[in-house]
BATI-814996 format. One record per residue: x negated, y, z of N, C-alpha, C in turn. Coordinates in steps of 0.1 Angstrom, whole numbers, plus 5000, padded with zeros to 4 digits. Layout:
XYZXYZXYZ;...
//
This chain:
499249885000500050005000499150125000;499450224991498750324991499450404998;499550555006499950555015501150725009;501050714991502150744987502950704987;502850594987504050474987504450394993;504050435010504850445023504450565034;504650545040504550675053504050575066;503450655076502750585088502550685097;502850625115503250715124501650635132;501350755143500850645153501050595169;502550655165503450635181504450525179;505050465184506550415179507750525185;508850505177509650635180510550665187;510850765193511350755210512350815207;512950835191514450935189514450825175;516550785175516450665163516350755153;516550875149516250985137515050935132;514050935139512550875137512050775131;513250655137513050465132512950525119;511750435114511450385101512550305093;512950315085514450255073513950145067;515050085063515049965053516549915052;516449875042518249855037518349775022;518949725021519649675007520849704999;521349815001522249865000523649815005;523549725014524749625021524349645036;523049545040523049595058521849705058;521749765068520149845069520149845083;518549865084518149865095516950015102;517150055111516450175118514950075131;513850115125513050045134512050135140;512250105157511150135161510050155168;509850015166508149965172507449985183;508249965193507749985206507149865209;505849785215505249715216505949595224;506849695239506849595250508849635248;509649725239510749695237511149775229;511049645217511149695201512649675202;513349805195514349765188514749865174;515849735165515949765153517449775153;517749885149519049895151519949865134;520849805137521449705125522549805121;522749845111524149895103524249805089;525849865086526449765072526949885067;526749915056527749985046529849955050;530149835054531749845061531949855070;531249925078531449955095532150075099;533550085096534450205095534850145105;534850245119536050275128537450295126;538150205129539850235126540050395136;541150475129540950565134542150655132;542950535126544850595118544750615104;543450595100543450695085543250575080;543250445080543450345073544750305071;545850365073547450385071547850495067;546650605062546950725055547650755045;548650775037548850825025548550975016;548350975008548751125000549951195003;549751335008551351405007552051374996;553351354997554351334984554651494983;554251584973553951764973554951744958;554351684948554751674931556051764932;557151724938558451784936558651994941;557551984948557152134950556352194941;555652124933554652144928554952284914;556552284907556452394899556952544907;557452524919557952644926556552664931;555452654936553652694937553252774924;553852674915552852704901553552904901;555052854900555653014897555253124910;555353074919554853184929553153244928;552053114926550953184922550853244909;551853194898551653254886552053404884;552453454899552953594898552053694906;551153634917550053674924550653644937;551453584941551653564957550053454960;548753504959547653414963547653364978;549053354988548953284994549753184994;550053164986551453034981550552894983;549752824979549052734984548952685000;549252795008548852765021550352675024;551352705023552652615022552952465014;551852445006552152334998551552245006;552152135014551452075027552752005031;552651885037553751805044553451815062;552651955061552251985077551551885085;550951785078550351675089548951765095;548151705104547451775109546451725102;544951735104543951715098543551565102;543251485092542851345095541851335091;540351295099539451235090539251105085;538351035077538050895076537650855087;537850715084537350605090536150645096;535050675105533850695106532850555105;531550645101530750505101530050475110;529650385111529150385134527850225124;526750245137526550115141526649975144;526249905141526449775148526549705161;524749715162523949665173523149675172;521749675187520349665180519949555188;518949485176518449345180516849465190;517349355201516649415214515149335219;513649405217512949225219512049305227;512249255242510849275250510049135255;508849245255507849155260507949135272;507949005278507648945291506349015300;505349025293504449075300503449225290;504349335297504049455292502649515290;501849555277500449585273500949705274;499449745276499249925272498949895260;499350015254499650035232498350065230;497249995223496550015217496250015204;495050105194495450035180496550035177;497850115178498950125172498750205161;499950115151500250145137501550125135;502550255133503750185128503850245113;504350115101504150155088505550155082;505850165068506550185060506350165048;506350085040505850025025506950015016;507250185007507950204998508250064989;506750014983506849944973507649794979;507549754992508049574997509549645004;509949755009510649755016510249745030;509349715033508649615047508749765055;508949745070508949815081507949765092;506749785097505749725106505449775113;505049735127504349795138503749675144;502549765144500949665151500849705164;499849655172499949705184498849605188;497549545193496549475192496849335185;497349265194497549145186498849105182;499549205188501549205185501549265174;502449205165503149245151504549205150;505049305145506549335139506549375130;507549295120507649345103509149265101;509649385095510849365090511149445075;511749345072512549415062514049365056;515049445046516149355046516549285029;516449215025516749125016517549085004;517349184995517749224984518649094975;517448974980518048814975519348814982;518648764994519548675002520448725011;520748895009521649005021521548935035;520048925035520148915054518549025058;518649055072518349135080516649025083;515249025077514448935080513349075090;513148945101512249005110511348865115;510048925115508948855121508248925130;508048825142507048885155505848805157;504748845155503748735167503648795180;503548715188503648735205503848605210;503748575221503648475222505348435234;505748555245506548575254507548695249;508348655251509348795246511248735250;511748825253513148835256513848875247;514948835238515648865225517248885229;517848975226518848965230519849125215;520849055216521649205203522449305216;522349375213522549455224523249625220;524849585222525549675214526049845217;525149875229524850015238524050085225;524950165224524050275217525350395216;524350525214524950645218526350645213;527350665218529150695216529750555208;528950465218529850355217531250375224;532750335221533450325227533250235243;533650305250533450235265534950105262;535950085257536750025254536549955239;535549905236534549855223534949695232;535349575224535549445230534549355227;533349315235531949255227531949145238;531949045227531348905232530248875226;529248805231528148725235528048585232;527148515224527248405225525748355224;525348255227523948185223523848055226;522548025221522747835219521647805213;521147685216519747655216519747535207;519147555194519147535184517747405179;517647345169516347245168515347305167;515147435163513947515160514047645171;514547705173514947755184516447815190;517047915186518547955192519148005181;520948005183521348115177521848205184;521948335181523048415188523948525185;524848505190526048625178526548725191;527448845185527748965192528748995182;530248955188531548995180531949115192;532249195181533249365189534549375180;535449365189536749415184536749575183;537649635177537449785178538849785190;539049915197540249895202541149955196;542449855201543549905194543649815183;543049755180542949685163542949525161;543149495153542749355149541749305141;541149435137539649445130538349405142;537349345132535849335145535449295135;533449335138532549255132531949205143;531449115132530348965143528749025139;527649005142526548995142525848835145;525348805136524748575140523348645137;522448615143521248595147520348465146;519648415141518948285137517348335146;516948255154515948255158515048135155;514448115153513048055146511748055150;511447995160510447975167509247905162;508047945162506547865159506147835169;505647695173504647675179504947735193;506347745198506747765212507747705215;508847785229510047705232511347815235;512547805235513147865238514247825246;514547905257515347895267516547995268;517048005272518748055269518748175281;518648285281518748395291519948425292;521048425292522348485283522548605290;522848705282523648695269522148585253;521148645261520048645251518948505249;517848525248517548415248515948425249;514848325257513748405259512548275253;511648345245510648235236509148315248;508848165249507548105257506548065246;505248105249504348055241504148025228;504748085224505148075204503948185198;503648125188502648145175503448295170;505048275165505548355158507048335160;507548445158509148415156509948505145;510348415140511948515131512748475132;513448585127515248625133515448645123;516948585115517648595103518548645111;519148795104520248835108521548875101;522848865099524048905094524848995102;525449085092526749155101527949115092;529149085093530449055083531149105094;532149175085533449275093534649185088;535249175098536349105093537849115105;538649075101540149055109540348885108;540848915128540948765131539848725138;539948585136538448485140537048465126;536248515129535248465119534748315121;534848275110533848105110532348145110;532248145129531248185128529548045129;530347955127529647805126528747855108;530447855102529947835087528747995083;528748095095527448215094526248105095;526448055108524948025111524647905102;525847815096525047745087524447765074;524747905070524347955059522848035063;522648055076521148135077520248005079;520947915081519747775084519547675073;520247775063519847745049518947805041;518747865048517548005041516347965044;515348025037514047975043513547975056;512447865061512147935069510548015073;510448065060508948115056508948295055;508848365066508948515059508248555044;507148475042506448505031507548465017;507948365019509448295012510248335008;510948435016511548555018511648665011;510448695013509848835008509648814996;509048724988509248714975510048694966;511048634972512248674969513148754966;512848854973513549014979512349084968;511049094966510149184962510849154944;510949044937511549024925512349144924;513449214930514449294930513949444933;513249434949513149574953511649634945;510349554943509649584938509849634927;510749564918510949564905511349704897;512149754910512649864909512449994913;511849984928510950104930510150194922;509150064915508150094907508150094893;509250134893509850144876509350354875;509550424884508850554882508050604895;507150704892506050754897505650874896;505650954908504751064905503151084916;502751114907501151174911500951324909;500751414917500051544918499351594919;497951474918496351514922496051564937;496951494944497051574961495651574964;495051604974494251574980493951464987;492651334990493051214994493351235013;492651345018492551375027494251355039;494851435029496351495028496951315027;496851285018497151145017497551045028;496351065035496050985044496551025059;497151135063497751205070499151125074;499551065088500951035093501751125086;502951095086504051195081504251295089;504551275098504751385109503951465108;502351445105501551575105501851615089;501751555083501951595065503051665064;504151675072505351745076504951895079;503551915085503652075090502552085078;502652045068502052165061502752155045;503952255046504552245040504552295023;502952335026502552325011501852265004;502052135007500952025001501751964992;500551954984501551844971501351724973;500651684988500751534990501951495000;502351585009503851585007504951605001;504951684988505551644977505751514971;504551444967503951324967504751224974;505051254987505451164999506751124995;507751264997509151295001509551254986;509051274977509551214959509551064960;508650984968508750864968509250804978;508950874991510250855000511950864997;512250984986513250994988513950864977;513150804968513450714956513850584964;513050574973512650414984514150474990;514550544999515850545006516650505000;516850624986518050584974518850474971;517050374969517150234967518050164976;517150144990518050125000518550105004;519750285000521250285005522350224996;521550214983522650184975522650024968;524049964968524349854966525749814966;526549784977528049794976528549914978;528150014982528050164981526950224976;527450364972526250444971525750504985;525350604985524450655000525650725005;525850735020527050775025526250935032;526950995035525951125040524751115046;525051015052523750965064522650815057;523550845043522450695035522850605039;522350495049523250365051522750325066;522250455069521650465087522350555092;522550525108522950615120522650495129;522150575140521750545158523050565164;523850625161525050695167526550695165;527350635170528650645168529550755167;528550845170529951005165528751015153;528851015141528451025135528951195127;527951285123528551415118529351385106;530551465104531551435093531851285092;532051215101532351035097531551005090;529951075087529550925079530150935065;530850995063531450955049531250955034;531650975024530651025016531651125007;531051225010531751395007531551394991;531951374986532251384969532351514962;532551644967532851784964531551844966;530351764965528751824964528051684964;528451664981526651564984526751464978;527251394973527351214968526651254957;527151364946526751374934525151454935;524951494945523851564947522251454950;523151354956522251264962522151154957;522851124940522451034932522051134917;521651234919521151274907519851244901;519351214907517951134900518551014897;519250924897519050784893519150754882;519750834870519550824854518050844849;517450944852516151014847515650914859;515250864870514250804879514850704876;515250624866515750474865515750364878;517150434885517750344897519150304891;519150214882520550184872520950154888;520650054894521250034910521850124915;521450274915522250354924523550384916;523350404902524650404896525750324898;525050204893526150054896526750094908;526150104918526750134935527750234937;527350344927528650434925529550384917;529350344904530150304895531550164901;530550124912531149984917532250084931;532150184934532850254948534350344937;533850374931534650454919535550354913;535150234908536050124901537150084910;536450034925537350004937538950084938;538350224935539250294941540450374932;539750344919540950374906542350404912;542750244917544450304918544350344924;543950434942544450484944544050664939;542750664938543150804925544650814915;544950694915546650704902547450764913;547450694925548350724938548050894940;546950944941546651084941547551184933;546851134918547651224908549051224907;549951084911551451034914551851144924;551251134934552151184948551851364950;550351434945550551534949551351624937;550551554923550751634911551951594901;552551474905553451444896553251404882;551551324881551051324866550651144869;550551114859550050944857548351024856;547050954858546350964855545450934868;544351034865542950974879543051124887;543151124898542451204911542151204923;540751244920539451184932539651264945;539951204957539351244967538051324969;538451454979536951514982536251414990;536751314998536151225011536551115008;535951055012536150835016535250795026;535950695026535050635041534350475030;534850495018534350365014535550245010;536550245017537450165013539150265006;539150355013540750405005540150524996;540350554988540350634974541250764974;542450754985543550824992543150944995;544051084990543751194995544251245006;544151225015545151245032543951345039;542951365036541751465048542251615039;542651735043542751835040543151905055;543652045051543752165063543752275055;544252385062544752475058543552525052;542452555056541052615055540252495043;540752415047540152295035541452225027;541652295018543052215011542352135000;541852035003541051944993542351894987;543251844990544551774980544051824968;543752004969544252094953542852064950;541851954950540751974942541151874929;541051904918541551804904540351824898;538751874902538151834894537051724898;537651594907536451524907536751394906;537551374898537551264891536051284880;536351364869535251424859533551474864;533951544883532451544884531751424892;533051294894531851174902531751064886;531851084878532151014866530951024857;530751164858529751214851528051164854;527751104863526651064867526350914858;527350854860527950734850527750754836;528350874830528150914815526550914811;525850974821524451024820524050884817;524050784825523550634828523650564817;524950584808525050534797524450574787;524150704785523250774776522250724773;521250694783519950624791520250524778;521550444782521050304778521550334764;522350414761522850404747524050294743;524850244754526250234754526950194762;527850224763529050284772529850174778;529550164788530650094796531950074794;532850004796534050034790534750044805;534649994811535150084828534950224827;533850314823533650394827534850424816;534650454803535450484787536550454795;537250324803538550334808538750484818;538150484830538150554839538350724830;537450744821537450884820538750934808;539150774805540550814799541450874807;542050824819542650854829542650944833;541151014837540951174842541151284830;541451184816541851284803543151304805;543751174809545351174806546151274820;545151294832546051344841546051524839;544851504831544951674825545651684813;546051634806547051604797548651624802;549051574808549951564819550051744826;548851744835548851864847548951964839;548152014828547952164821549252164815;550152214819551252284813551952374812;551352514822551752634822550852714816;550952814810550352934801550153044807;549053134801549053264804549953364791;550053514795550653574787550353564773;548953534773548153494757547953354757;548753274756548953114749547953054757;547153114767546253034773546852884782;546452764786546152704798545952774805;546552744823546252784832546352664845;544852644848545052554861545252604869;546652564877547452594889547952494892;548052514910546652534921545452494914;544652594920542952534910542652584928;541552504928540252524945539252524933;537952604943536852564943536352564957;535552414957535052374968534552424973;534152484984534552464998535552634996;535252714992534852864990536452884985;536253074983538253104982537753244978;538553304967538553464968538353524978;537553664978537553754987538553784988;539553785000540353895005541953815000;541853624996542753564992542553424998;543553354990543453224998543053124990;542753024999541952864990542852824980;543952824977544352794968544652914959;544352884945544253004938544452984920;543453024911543953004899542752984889;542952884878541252854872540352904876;540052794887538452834892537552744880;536352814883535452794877534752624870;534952544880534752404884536252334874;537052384881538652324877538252354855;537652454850537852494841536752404831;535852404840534852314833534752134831;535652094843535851984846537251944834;538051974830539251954825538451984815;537452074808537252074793536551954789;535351914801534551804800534951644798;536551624808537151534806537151494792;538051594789539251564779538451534766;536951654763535951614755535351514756;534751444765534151374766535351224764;536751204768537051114766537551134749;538051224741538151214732536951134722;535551164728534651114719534650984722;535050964733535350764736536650694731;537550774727538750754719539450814710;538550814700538850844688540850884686;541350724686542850774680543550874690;542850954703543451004712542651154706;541451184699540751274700541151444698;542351404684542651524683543451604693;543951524696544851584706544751614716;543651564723542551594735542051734735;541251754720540451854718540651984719;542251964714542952084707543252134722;543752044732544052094747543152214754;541652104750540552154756540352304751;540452304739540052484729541852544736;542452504744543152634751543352684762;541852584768541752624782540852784780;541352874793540552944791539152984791;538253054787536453104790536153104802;534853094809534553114819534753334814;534653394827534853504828533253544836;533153654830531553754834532253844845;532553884856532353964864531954084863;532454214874531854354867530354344878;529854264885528354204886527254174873;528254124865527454084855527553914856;528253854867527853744868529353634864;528653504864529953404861530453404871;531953424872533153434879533653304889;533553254901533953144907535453114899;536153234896537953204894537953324880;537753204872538353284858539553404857;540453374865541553504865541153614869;541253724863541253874867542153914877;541253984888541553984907541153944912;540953784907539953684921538353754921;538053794933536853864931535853754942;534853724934534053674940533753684957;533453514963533053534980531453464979;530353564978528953524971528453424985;528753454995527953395007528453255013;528053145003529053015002528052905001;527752755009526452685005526952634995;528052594985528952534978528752604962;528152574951527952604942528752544927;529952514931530852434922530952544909;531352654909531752734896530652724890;529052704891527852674882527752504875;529352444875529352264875528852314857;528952374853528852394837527752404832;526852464844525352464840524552324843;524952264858524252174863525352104868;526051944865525251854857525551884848;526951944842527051954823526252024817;526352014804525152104796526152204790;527352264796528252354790527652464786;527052524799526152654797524652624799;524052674783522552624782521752744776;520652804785519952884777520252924763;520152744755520252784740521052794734;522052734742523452734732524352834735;524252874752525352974753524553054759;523553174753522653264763523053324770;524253394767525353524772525653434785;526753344787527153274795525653224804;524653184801523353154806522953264818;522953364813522753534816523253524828;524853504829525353554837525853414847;525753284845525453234856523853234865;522753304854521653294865521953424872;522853514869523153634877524153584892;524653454889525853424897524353354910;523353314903522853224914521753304917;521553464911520453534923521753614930;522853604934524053684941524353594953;523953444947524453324959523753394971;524553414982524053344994523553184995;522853175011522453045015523552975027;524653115030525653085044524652995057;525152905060525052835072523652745067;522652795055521252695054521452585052;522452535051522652375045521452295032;520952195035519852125025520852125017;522152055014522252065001522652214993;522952294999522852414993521752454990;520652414994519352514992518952414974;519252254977519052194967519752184952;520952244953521652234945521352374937;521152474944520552584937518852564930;518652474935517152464929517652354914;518152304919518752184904519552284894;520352374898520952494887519452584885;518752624892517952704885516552634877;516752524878516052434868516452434852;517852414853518652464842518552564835;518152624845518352824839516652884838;515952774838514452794831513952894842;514152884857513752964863513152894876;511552884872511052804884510552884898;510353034894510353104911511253064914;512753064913513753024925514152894923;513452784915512852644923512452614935;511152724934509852724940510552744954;511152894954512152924970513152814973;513952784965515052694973514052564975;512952534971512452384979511552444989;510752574988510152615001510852615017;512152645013513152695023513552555028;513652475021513552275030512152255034;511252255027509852235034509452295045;509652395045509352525059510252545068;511552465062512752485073512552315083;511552275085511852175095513052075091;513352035082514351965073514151855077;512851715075512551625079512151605086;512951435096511951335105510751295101;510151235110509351165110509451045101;510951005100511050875094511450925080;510751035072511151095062512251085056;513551075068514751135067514651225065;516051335062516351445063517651475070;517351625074518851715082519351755075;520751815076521551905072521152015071;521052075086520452165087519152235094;518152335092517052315097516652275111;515352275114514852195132515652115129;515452015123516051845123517451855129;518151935128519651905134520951855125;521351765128522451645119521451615108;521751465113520551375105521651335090;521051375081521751415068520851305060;521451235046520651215036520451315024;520951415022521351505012519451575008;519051585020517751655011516751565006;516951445015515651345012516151305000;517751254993517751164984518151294968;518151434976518351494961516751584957;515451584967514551644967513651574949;514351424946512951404938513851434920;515151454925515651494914515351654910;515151734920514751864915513451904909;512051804915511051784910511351734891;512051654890511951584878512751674866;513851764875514351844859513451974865;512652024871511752154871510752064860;510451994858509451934849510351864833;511251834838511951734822513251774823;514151854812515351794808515451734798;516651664798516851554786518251554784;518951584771520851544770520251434756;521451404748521551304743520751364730;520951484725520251564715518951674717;518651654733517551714735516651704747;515251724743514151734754513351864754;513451894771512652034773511851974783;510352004779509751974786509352094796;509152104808508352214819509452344813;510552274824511952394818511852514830;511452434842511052534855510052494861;508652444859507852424866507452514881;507352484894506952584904505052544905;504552704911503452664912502552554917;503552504925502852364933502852254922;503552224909503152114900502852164891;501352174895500152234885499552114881;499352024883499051944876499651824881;499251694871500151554873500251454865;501151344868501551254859503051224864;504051194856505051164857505551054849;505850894856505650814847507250744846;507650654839508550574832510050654837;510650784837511050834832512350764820;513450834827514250724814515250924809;515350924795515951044791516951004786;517851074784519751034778519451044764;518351074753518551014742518150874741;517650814751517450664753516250624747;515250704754513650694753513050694771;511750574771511250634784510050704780;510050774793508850904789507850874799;506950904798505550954809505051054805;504351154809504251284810503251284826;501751344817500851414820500251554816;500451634830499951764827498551814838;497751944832497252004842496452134833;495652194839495152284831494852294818;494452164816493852154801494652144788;496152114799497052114786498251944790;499251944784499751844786499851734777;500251564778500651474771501951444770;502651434765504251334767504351204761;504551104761504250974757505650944759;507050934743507850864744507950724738;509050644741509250504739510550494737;510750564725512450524723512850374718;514150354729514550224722515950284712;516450344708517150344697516350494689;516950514670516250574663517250714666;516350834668517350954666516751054662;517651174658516751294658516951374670;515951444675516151524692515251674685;515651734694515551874698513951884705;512551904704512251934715511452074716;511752134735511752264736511052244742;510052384747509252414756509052474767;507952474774508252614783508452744782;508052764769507952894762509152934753;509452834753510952824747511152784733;509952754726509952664714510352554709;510952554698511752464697511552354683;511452274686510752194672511552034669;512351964659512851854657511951724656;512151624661511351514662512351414660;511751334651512251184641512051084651;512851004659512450934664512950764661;512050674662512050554654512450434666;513350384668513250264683512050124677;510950144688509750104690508950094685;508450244685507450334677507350454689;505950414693505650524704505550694696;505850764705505850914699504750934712;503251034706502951094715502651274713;502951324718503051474718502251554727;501551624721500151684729500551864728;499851904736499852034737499252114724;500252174718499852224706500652174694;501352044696501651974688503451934692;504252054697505752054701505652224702;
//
């Protein structure tokens, strides 16, 4: 392991923010290498607290829905606040913990020679300590939780205390002494419920014995031991015989194991790479100190490869939930959930360009789940057949029920189009289209088809109720009239499914050319609410009216300069509000767009310098590590990659926003949406680009300078492109 391509502490960590990660996108684990009492605390991607909102429905609003339209269509802008069936505010399901597998030593050492590691490339989580070793990691093959110890004495026990556990949490205990050594399980009812998960434990003893402590169980004189672990959530009684006889079918070789799991996780990690010529010095630096100097490009280095390894990680039957697929803590901030109206989309934006087809799938697979009840959305509030996405999920209901006066998410209709679009990217990559997705984005065609049916005085479309997330006119209310997002989302749809269904096209398109323009402001800038009156509220972390710059390519330097102009005017007007990482990040990914790498350079200084990341090169919400967030660590390596590469299906700009800190480098296997991989080396002397298209096209390619030159591209026939020569 080179020590880009994991992180290393020389304490073990006394806050679980800290524990070192590992995950398969199903269970993960938080570790923290205490010598004489290690523990690794176990989470699952279905560990939702019942909490009423799993009996939630969508308001039934639809039959209100044209007396709203005519009262906002006249200017009463507080008509929205009434369209509501007055329930109170419900959140999701939250996502909580497990357990943590608990292992002290019998006879307690002072810590010497400690090393606790993290190895991007294996997944592996270790801590040394003279002759004690722990290494874990979790199992890409076989979805189990693998841990090895050498020691020879130690007490094992799951141990389901941890911060804001319910004191009315129902946990039984079980263990049992097995031919090789024990099993042991830890079922929790939730209260109130018929829901629980189990946790089964396989213990595996070398060359010792084990004896039964209960709850737990204690290994004498052993060579080594591992622990296969599961978590399954379930209602009723689990078979929990037929758990443990499926882990005592598994190897019993960690090395066995691990190569197993490395086929997958290796395979994929190291499909891209960046290098910045850091210093080796810097290199070799714990994280935590590489942390205070927040202008190294060997922590750039780090946090690009840290944040690719989490991504990985978290994603698998889900994508990353706000907190990725870790928490220590049962009040988890915002449930745990995965907020759709910025961070989800924020925090899988590298996975088309950083080829994590995995993170896609993981969305693509949470999105498919939830189709009908998006139909149930569009049915109950808007009275239309078609798709609409919840701002929130806990992972299992698709159901719009979390709103408030102050958050009227119900009225958000553009994210069916903006969680979809990540998907579209992915296909581009490959050069063809899914037909889930082609179904899915029919749907979000058909509900705008359906919803746009009222006019302005000039023949226009008008979306009513239109939101833009989170944010509301100055001196008006959250519900309002073509916002910005609503405007771009509905043109995007309808376009984009037209070009997937031809005998639907015309009809589609014709819709789309009557939605109205984004509107320029007497700022000069792009307008959050295309209607004349709504006057911009600049001081917002929430940058949805810019959806046209970043992810769409609606407004592009080249194609629409005027409109270009005046959303880079909308994002030097942005406030930062409340410092939020994904606000600072999301403005750095729009001003990538807008060929403007000083305010790259600021919005990623203001996470580096803001105390953003743990030690466990997590990240916070918000600065001095407070609410342990995934949003900076998993959208940090996508902003590096479009300040250096954009790519759409007809075009490549190379160094669109470079900041001064990637001055030089290499940037390798790279996948671009005309469906070429790139590598790309730069530094003083001049740059290389090295593509590998697998189908033949013609592309666009631009510069930093803004040159623009056509390239013939042939599928497998390398193209290389030197400085001087694009």
């Amino acid at each position: 392991m080179t020590i880009t391509h994991g992180t290393w502490e020389p304490t073990p960590a006394a806050r679980w923010e800290d524990a070192f990660l590992s995950g398969n996108g199903h269970h993960g684990t938080l570790m923290f290498g205490d010598p004489n009492d290690d523990r690794v605390i176990v989470t699952h991607h279905t560990l939702v607290r019942p909490n009423g909102a799993e009996h939630a429905r969508p308001p039934e609003l639809a039959a209100e829905l044209p007396a709203l339209q005519d009262r906002l269509l006249v200017g009463d802008l507080t008509a929205a606040e009434d369209f509501t069936d007055h329930r109170p505010l419900q959140w999701v399901q939250p996502f909580h913990p497990a357990f943590q597998l608990r292992l002290r030593r019998a006879a307690p050492a002072e810590p010497h020679r400690y090393r606790r590691t993290v190895d991007f490339t294996t997944g592996e989580t270790t801590a040394t300590c003279g002759d004690w070793t722990s290494k874990v990691f979790v199992s890409r093959a076989d979805d189990v939780i693998v841990q090895h110890i050498t020691t020879s004495d130690l007490d094992i026990s799951l141990d389901h205390r941890l911060p804001g556990a319910p004191a009315d949490l129902a946990v039984g205990h079980g263990s049992a002494l097995t031919p090789d050594g024990a099993q042991l399980t830890l079922r929790a009812r939730y209260p109130g419920s018929d829901r629980a998960y189990t946790g089964v434990t396989r213990v595996a003893v070398t060359g010792g014995s084990a004896s039964l402590t209960l709850p737990g169980v204690r290994i004498t004189g052993a060579a080594s031991v591992l622990l296969l672990t599961r978590v399954r959530r379930h209602t009723g009684e689990l078979d929990v015989t037929a758990e443990q006889r499926a882990l005592a079918a598994l190897p019993s070789s960690y090395e066995d194991l691990l190569d197993r799991h490395l086929a997958l996780h290796r395979t994929a990690y190291e499909r891209v790479a960046l290098d910045l010529r850091a210093d080796r010095d810097e290199r070799a630096l714990p994280g935590s100190e590489l942390l205070k100097r927040p202008d190294s490009t060997a922590l750039l280095e780090r946090l690009f490869a840290a944040g690719r390894y989490h991504l990985l990680s978290s994603s698998g039957l889900n994508p990353p939930r706000l907190t990725g697929l870790w928490t220590g803590d049962w009040d988890t901030a915002w449930a745990g959930a995965f907020t759709n109206d910025a961070n989800l989309n924020l925090q899988t934006a590298s996975a088309a360009a950083a080829a994590l087809p995995e993170v896609t799938e993981a969305l693509a697979s949470l999105i498919h789940r939830q189709l009908d009840d998006w139909r149930e959305n569009a049915r109950a509030v808007f009275g239309t057949r078609g798709a609409v996405a919840p701002a929130h999920t806990d992972g299992e209901s698709g159901l719009t029920y979390h709103f408030s006066r102050e958050y009227p998410l119900h009225l958000w209709t553009a994210g069916a189009d903006w969680l979809l679009k990540p998907l579209v990217d992915h296909d581009e990559t490959r050069g063809v289209r899914d037909p889930r997705t082609v179904a899915a984005l029919a749907e979000a065609a058909l509900f705008y088809e359906e919803f746009l049916t009222r006019e302005d005085e000039d023949g226009r479309l008008v979306v009513v109720p239109s939101y833009s997330p989170e944010n509301r006119p100055a001196g008006a209310s959250w519900g309002a009239l073509n916002a910005a997002m609503d405007l771009s989302a509905a043109r995007h749809a309808l376009l984009t499914a037209a070009a997937c269904h031809p005998a639907d096209a015309e009809r589609r398109r014709a819709l789309a050319d009557r939605l109205p323009p984004h509107r320029i402001n007497a700022d000069g800038a792009l307008a959050e609410w295309a209607s004349p009156g709504l006057d911009d509220s600049y001081d917002h972390r929430h940058l949805s009216h810019l959806y046209g710059v970043w992810p769409l390519d609606e407004i592009t330097p080249y194609d629409t300069p005027e409109l270009a102009a005046a959303a880079h005017r909308a994002l030097e007007l942005r406030g930062a509000e409340n410092d939020s990482a994904h606000g600072h990040l999301h403005h750095a990914l729009i001003a990538a767009r807008l060929r403007d790498g000083h305010r790259v350079a600021h919005a990623l200084d203001r996470v580096l310098d803001g105390d953003f990341f743990h030690a466990s090169l997590m990240s916070a919400h918000y600065p001095h590590r407070d609410v342990y967030n995934a949003d900076a660590a998993h959208t940090l390596p996508a902003v590096l990659i479009e300040a250096l590469v954009h790519s759409t299906p007809d075009r490549l700009v190379l160094f669109p926003a470079r900041p001064p800190a990637l001055a030089a480098g290499e940037l390798r296997g790279l996948r671009t949406r005309f469906g070429a991989g790139l590598d790309l080396v730069w530094g003083p002397e001049g740059a290389t680009a090295v593509l590998r298209p697998t189908r033949s096209h013609r592309i666009e390619v631009r510069t930093s300078a803004g040159d623009a030159k056509p390239l013939d591209l042939v599928a497998g026939e390398e193209h290389v492109l030197t400085t001087g020569t694009w």
